[in-house]
N, C-alpha and C positions, 0 to 999 in steps of 0.2 A: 587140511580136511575141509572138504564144502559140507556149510548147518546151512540147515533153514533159518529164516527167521523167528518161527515157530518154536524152532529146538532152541534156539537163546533166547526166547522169552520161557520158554520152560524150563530148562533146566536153570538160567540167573533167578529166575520169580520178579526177569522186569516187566515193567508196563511198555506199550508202544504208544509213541506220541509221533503222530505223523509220518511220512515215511512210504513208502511200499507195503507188497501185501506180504500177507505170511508167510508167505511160498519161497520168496523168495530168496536164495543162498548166496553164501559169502563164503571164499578160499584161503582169503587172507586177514592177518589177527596183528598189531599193531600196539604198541604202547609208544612208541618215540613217532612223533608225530613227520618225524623229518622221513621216517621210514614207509610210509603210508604208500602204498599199491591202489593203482586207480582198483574201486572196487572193495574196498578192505574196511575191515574196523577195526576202532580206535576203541582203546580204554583210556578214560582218563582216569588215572589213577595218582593217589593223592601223597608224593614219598614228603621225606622232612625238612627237602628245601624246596619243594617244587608241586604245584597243584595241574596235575595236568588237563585240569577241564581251562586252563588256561591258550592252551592251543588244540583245543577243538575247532577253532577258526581255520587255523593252520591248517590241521590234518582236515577237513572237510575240503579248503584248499587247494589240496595234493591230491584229493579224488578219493577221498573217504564215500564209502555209502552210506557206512551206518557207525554211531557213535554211541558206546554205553558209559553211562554217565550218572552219578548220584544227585544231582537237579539240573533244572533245568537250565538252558542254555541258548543261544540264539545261533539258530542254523539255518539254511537256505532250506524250504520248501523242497521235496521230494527228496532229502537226506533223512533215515527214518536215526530216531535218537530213543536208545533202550534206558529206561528208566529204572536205578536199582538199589537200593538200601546201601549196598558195599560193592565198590569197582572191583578192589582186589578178591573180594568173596566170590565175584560173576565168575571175573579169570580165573581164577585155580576151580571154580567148579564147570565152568567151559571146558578147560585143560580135560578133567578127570573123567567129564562126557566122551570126550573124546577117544581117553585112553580105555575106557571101556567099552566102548564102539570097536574100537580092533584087538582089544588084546594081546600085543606081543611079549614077548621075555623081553623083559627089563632089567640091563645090566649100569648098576652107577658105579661112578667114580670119585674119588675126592680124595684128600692130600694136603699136604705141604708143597710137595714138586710135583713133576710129573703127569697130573690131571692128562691134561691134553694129550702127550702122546701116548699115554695108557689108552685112552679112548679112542684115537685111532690106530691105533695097535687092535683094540678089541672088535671092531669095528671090522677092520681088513680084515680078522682069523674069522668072525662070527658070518659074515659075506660069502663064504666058504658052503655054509650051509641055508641061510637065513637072506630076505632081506631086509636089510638094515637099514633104519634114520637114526641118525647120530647128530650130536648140537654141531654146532657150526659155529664158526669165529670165537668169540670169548661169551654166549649165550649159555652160560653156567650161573647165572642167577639168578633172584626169586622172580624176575621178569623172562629171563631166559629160560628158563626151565618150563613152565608153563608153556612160551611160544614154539618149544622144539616139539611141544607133545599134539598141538593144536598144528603141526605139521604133520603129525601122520595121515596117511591113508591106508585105504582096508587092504593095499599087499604090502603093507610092512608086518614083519614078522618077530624082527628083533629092534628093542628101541637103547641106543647106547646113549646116557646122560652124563656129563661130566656136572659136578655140583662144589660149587665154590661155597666160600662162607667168609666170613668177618666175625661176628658174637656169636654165640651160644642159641640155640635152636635152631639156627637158619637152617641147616643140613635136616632137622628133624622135620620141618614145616615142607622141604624140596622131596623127602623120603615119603611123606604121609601121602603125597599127591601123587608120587608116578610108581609107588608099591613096588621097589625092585628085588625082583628074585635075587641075582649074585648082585653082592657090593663087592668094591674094590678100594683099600686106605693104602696110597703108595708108600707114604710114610707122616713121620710128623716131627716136624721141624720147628724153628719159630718165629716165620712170617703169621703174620695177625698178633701176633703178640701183646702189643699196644692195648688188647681189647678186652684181655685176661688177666687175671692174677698169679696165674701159674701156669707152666708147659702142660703140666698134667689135665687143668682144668679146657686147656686149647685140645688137648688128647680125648678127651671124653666129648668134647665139640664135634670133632671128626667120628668119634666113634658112635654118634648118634645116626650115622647110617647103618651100620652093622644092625646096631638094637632095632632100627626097624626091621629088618629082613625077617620071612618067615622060617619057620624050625626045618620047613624043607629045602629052605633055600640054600646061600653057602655065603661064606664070608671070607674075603684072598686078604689077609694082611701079612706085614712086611718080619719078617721072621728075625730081623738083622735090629730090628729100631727097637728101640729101649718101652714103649710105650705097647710092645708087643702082646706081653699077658694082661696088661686092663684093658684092649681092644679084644680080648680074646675072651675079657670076662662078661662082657657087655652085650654078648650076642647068644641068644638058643638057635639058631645055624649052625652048621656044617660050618668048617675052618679049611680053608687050605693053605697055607704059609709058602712064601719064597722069599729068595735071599742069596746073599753072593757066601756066608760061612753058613749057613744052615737053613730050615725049610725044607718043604715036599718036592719045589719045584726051586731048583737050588742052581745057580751061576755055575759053570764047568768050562775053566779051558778057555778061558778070555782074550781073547787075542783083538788088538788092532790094526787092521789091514792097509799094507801103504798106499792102496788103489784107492784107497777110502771107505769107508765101513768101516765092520766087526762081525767076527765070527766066535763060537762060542755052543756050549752044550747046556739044551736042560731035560734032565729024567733018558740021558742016552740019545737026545733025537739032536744033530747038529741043525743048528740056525744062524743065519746070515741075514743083516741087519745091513742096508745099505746107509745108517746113521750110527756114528761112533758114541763109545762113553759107555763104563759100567754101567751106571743111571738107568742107558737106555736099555739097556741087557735084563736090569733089574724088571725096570718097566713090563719088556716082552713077557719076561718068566710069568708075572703078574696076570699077562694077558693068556698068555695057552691055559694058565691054571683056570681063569674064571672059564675058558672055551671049552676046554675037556669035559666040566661041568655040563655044557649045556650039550656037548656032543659032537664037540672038532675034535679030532684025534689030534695029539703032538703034532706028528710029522706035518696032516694037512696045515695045524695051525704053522708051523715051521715055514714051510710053502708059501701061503699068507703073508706072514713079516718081511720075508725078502721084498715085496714092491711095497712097503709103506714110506710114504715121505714125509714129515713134519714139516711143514713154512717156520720158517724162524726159527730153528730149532739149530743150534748149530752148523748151520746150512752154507755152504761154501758158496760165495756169486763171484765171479770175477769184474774185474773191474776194466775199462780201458784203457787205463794207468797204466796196467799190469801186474797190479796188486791184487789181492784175494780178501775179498770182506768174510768174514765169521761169522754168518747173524744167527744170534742168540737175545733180539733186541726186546722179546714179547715179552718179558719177564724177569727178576732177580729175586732170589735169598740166597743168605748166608750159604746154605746148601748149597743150590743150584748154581751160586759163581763159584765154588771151588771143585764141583763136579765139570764145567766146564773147562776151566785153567788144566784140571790135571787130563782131558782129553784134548784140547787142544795141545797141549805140550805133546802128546805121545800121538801127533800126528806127523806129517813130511815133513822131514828136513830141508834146509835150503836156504832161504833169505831168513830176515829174522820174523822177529815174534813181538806181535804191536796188540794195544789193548785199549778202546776207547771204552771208560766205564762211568757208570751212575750210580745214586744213590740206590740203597735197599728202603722200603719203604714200610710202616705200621709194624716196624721192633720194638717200637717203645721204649724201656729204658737198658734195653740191652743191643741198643743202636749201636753206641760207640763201641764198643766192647765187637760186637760182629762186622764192624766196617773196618776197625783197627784189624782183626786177625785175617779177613779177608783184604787190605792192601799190603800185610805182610807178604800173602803168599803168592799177590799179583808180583810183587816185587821180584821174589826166587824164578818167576817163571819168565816175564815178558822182558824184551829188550827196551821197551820204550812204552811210557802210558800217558794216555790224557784220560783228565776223570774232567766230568760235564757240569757244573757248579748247581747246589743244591741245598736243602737244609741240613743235611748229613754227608755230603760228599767231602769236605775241606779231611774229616777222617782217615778219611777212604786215600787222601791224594797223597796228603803227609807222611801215612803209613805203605805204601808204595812208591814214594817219591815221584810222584807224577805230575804232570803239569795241570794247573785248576785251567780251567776256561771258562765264562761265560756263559754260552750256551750252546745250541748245535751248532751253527754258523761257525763259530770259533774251532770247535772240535773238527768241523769238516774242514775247514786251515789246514788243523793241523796234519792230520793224517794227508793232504796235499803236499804238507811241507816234508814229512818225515819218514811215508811210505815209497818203495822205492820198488821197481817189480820183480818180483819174486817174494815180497814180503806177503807175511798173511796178519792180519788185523781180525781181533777179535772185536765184538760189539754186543752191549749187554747191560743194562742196568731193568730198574723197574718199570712198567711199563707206562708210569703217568710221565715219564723222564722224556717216552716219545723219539727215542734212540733210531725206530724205525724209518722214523723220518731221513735220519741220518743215511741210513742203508740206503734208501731208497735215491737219496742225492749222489751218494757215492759210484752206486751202480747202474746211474743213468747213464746210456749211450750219448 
């Protein structure tokens, strides 16, 4: 969105210290100073390892115009520097300018699994009627969420937020700021774990989007997860529920297609998913229900899902090898690898079944316990595994018999040494593991 300068001295309450006149506007909005767009501004904003009035250099640098900042600083002449009590107070009340400047239906998202391609799932059905800005890349946090909204302009219509979390309010501080009419809880599982005392207290974490919705709004949770009725008690919205054994909007007729996809019924209307996995099925249901709400019918939303793609999402690449990489590298929990194992198994026959894995990250003290049950069930599934060395992997390797390695370098060996073509290789751990990396050497030409 293009502000004035005028409208960020008004709505932050900062002062201008040098700089340009008032008039003049700014497109782009900045907190990672590596990110800086000639033209853009920079917050420095101050997290708990890092003070970012530290590279204000930088980001001036890299063709900052203007830089808002809680003192003073030393910047080249003709870079205007907004002066403010609170960085992070400016941005979220920037953000909130903003989001009241266009008004669109605000649909969020958040979870355990899933996030992201519920989001684009909602996105494609909501496109249908609406136009849509939805976060982009992993921009689901307290910095991201802010910069997706400070991307609208006045013809977006519908704004789809995916909202991540770690502790306890973060999802309530992302909900207070972008006001969404439908929420969306995929499920809840126990990634973040580490950060809580109990699954339930991690449940009531997620369920702090619900509780903000209003009584008009509507609230999609997961009918099948055990965490079902304290997400359902937590909200004065409208409920819509789905799920693969019960729910409104309920899984029918699962099928996985040997061409690749899945096909599959929800509420009578057939949908076709060119990305396999119950998961993703679940997901979809997830998605037509919050659509229906705002005014996609089934079928059109049905329509919709057939062209959605996920990157990294169990994504088939081939290789020059001749082999087939599986990436699934964006992400792991407990969940999500064994929602993967059991769709990759019930994909094409033919060569074998390979598995480069990593560790799962922030379980806490039920690390061992979900790495052990999770290289159990690598083991029934794949013909051959390397797991990527880590502070929880040696688990993971022992209880799949797999071979430890090193790092990526090593892991890319091995799958040279071991894949042969027609093989298809899975690939997947957490995302600090950086597996991507992997993929990306793999499926170089």
């Amino acid at each position: 969105m293009r502000l004035s300068l005028l409208e960020i001295l008004e709505v932050t309450g900062g002062g201008e210290v040098g700089g340009t006149q008032v008039g003049e506007t700014f497109s782009t909005f900045h907190t990672d100073s590596r990110e800086v767009k000639q033209g853009g501004v920079f917050f420095a904003l101050r997290g708990a390892e890092k003070d970012g009035h530290q590279f204000v250099g930088d980001a001036v640098a890299r063709g900052a115009a203007a830089v808002v900042v809680d003192r003073r600083t030393e910047i080249p002449s003709g870079v205007v520097e907004v002066l403010v009590p609170d960085t992070w107070h400016a941005l979220y009340a920037l953000a909130g300018h903003a989001l009241r400047r266009v008004q669109p239906l605000v649909v969020a998202v958040t979870g355990s699994n899933g996030k992201t391609s519920t989001k684009e799932m909602v996105a494609a059905v909501l496109s249908r009627h609406f136009n849509v800005l939805r976060t982009q890349g992993n921009l689901n946090t307290e910095t991201g969420v802010p910069l997706t909204i400070l991307s609208l302009e006045p013809h977006h219509s519908a704004l789809v937020l995916e909202m991540g979390m770690q502790r306890a309010g973060d999802i309530a501080r992302l909900a207070a700021l972008a006001k969404p009419v439908i929420g969306i809880v995929t499920n809840v599982g126990i990634v973040h774990i580490e950060y809580f005392s109990s699954r339930e207290e991690l449940a009531r974490a997620k369920g702090e989007l619900v509780a903000a919705l209003p009584e008009e709004g509507l609230a999609v949770l997961n009918a099948d997860n055990e965490f079902f009725p304290l997400l359902a008690q937590m909200t004065t919205a409208g409920i819509a529920s789905f799920g693969q054994e019960r729910g409104d909007y309920r899984v029918d007729q699962y099928e996985a297609l040997s061409g690749g996809g899945s096909q599959f019924s929800v509420g009578g209307v057939a949908v076709r998913l060119s990305i396999r996995g119950r998961h993703q099925a679940l997901n979809a249901a997830a998605a037509l229900a919050a659509c229906e709400f705002a005014g996609v019918s089934l079928a059109a939303g049905a329509e919709a899902l057939a062209e959605v793609q996920v990157e990294h999402r169990l994504q088939e690449v081939s290789t020059p090898a001749g082999y087939t990489i599986i990436d699934d590298a964006y992400n792991a929990s407990p969940e999500s690898m064994l929602a993967a194992f059991e769709t990759v198994a019930a994909g094409p026959k033919g060569g074998r079944l390979l598995a480069v894995l990593g560790e799962m990250r922030e379980l806490g003290s039920l690390s061992d316990e979900a790495h052990r049950r999770v290289g159990l069930r690598a083991a029934e599934i794949f013909d051959a595994i390397c797991v990527v060395q880590g502070d929880h992997a040696r688990m993971l390797a022992e209880a799949s018999g797999a071979e430890l390695v090193p790092d990526r370098a090593a892991a890319a060996e091995w799958v040279r040494r071991t894949a042969a073509p027609g093989d298809r290789v899975l690939v997947k751990a957490s995302h600090g593991v950086r597996l991507d990396e992997l993929v990306k050497e793999l499926t170089a030409a």
